[in-house]
BAFI-3210 file (N, C-alpha, C; in Angstrom, 3 decimals, decimal comma, padded with zeros to 6 digits):
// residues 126
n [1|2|3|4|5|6|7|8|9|10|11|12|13|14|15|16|17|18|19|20|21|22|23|24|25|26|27|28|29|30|31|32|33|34|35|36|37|38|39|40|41|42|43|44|45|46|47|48|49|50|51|52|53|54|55|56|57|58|59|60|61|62|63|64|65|66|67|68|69|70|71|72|73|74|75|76|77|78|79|80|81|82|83|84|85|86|87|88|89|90|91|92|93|94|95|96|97|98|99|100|101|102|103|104|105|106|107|108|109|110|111|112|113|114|115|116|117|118|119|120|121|122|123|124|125|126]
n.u [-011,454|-012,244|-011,898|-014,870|-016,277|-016,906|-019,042|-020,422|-023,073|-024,174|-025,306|-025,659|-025,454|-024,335|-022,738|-020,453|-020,106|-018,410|-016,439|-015,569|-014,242|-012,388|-010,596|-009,656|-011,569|-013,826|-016,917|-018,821|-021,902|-025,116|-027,754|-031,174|-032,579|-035,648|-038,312|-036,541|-033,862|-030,572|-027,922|-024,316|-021,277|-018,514|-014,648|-011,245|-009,530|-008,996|-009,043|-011,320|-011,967|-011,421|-014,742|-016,034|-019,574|-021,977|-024,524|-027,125|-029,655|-033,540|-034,748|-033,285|-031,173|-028,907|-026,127|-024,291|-020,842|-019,878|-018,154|-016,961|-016,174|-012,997|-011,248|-011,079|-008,430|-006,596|-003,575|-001,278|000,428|001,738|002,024|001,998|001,385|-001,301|-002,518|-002,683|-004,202|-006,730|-006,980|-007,587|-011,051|-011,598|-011,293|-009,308|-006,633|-006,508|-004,698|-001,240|000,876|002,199|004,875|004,937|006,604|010,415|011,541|009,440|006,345|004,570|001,907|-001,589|-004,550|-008,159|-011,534|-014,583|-017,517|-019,700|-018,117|-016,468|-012,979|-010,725|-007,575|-004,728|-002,124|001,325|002,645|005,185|005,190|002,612]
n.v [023,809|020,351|016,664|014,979|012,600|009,302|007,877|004,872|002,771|-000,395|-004,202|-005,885|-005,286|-006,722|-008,474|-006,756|-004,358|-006,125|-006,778|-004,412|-004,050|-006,255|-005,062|-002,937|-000,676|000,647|000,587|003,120|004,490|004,181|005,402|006,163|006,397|007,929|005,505|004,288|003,438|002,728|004,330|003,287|004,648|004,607|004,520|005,718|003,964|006,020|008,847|011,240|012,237|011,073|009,459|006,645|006,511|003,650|002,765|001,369|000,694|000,119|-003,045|-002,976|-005,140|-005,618|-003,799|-002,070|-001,390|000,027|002,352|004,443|004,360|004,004|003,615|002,829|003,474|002,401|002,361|-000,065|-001,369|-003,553|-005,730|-008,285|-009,674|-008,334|-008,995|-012,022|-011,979|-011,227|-013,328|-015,504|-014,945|-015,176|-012,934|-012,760|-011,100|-009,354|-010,005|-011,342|-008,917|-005,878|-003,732|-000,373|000,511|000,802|000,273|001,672|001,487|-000,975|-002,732|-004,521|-005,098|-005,708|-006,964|-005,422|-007,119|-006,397|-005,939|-003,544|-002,036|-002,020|-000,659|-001,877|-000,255|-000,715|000,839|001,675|003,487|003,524]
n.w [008,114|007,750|007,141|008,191|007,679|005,852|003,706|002,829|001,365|003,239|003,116|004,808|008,272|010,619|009,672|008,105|009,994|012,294|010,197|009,566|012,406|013,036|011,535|013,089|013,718|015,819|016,920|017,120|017,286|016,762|014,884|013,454|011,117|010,598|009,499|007,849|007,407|009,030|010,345|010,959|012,904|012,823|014,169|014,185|017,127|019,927|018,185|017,131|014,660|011,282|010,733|009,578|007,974|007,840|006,146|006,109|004,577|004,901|003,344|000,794|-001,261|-002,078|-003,444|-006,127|-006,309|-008,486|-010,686|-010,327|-007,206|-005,589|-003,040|000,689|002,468|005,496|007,505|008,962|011,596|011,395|008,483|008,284|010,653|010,811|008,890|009,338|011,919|010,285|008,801|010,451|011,013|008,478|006,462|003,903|001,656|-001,516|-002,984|-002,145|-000,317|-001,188|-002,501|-004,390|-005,242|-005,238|-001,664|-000,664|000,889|002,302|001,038|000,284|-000,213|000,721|000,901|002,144|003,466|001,421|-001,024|-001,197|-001,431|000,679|001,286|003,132|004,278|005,418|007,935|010,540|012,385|012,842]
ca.u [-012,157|-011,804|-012,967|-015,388|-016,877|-017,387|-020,324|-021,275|-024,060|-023,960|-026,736|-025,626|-025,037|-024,282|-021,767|-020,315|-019,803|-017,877|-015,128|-014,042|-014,113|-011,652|-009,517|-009,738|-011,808|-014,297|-018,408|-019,204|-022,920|-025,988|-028,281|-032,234|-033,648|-036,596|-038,431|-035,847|-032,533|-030,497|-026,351|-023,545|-020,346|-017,300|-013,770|-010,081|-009,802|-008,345|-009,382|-012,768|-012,482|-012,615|-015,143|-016,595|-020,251|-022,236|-025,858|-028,032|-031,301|-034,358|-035,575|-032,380|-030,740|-027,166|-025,769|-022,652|-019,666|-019,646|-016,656|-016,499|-015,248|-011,828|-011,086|-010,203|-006,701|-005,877|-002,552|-001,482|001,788|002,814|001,293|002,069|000,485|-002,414|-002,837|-002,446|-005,397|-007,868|-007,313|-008,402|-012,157|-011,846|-010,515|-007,851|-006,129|-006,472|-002,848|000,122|001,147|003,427|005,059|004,702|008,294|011,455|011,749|008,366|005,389|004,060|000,490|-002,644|-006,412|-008,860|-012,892|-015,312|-018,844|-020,390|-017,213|-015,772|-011,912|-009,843|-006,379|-003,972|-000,368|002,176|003,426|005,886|004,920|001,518]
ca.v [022,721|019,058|015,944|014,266|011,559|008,525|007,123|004,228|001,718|-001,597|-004,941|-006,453|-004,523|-007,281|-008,969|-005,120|-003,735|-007,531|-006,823|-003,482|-003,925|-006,751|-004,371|-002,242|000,616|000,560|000,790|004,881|004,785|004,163|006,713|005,582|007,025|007,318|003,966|004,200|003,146|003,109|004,987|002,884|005,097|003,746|005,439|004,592|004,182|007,274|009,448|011,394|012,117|011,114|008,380|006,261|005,848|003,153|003,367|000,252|000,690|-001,085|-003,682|-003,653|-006,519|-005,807|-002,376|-001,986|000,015|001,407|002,057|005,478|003,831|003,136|002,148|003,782|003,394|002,362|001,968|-001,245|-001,590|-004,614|-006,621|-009,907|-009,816|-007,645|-010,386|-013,535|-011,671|-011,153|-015,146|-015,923|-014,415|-015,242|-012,002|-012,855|-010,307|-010,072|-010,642|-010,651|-007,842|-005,432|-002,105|000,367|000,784|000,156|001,105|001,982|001,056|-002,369|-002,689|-004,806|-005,028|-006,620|-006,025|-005,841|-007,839|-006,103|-005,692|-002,249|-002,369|-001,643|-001,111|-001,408|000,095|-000,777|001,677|001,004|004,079|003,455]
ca.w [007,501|008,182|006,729|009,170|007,616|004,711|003,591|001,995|001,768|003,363|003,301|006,456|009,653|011,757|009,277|008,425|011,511|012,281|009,181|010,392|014,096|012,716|010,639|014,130|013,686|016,533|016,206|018,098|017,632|015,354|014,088|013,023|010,056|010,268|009,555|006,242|007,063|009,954|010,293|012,272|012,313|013,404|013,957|014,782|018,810|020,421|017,610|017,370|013,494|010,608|010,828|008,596|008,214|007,433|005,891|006,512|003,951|005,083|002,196|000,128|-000,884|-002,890|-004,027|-006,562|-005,562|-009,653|-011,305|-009,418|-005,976|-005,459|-002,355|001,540|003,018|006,779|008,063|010,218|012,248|011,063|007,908|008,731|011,636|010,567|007,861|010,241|012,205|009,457|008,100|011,698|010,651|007,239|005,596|003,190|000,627|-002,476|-003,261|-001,535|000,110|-002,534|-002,953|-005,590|-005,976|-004,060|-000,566|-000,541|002,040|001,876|000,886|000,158|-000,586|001,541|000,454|002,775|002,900|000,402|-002,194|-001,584|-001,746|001,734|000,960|004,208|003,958|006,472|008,288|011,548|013,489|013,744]
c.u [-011,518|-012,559|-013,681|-016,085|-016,757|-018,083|-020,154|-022,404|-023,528|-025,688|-026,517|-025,244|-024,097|-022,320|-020,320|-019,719|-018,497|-016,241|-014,558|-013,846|-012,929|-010,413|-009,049|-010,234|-013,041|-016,170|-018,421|-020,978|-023,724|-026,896|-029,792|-032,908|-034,822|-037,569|-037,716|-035,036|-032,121|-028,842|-025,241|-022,454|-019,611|-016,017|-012,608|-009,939|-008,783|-008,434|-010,628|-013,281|-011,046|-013,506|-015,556|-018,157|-021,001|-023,640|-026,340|-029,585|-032,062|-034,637|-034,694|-031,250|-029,802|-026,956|-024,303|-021,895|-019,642|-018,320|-016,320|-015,238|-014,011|-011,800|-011,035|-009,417|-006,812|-004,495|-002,059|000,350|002,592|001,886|000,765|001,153|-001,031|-003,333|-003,339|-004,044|-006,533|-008,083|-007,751|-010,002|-012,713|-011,844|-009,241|-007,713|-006,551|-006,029|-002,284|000,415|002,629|003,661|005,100|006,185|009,208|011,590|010,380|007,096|004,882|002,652|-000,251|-004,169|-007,261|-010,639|-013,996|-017,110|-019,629|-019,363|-015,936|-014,188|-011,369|-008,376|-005,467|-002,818|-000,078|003,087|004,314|005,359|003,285|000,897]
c.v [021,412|018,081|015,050|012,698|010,825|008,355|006,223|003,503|000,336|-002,290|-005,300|-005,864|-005,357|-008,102|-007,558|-004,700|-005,113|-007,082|-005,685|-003,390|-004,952|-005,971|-003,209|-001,265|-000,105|001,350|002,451|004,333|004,527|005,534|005,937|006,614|006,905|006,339|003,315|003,314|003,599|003,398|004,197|003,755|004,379|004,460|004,359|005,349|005,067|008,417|009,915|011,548|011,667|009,678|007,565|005,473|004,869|002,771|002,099|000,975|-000,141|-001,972|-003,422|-004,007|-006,590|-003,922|-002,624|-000,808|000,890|001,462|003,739|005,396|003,473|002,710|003,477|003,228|003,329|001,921|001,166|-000,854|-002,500|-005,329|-007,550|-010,499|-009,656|-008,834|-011,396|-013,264|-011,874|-012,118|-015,541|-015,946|-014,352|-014,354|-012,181|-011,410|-010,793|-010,696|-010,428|-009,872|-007,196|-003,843|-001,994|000,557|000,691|001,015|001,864|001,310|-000,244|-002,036|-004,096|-004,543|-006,037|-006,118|-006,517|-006,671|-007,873|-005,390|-004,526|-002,608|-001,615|-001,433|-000,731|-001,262|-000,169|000,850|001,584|002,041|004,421|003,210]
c.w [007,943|007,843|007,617|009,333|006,005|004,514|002,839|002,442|002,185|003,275|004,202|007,347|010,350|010,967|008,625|009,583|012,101|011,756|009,892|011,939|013,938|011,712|012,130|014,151|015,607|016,413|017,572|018,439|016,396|015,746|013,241|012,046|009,861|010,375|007,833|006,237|008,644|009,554|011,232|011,323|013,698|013,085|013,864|016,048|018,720|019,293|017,013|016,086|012,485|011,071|009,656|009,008|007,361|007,368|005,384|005,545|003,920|003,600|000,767|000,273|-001,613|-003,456|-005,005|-006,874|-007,145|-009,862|-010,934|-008,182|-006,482|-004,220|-000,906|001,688|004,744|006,534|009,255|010,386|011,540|009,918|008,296|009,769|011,702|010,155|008,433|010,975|011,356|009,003|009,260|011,481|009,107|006,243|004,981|002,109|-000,628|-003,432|-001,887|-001,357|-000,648|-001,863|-004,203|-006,143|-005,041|-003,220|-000,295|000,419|001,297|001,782|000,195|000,214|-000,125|000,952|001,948|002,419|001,379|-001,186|-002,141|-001,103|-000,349|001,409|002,707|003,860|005,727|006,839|010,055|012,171|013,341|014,879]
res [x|x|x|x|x|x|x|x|x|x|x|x|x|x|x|x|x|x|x|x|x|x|x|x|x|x|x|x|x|x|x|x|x|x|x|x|x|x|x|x|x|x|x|x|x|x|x|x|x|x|x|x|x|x|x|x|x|x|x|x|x|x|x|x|x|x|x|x|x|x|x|x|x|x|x|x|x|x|x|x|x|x|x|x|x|x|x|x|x|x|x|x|x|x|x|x|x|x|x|x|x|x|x|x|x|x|x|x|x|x|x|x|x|x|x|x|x|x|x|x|x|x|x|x|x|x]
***
């Protein structure tokens, strides 16, 4: 077994696809439903799974993440840097970058377009 994929909904493709190609995942391929909805999935480069996809529904106009969602998790090399990148494009945190307890991985929360919660942890051998 193996997990292959995410889903959620997004309203903008164009602004979407944008945020995590800026967090670094990389767009694979879309997918046309139909005349419903259309699928962009997007990975991390040099790795074929898991992906995460992202489900474009014609003719609506906001969705909310629910008090289900928490959040996914990437791992960046370096914060600071990560950080410095994403204020370039207008992704800020939503704090300061913390640990959970001492000696522990650095982390933050970034949301994308449509709200849902990113959290990146530092990790050096990424």
């Amino acid at each position: 077994m193996e997990l292959i994929h995410t889903c959620y909904r997004i309203t903008d493709p164009e602004k979407s696809i944008a945020f995590y190609e800026a967090l670094g995942l990389e767009k694979r391929r879309e997918l046309p439903i139909r005349e419903e909805a259309v699928n962009y999935f997007l990975g991390v480069p040099g790795k074929p799974l898991p992906e995460l996809e992202l489900t474009y529904n014609f003719g609506v106009d906001s969705y909310e993440p629910g008090t289900g969602y928490g959040h996914i998790a990437l791992t960046v090399g370096d914060m600071e840097e990560t950080l410095a990148r994403l204020a370039e494009q207008g992704i800020e945190p939503e704090r300061p970058p913390y640990s959970i307890r001492e000696g522990g991985s650095l982390l933050c929360f970034v949301r994308d377009p449509d709200g849902y919660r990113i959290e990146l942890i530092e990790r050096g051998d990424t």
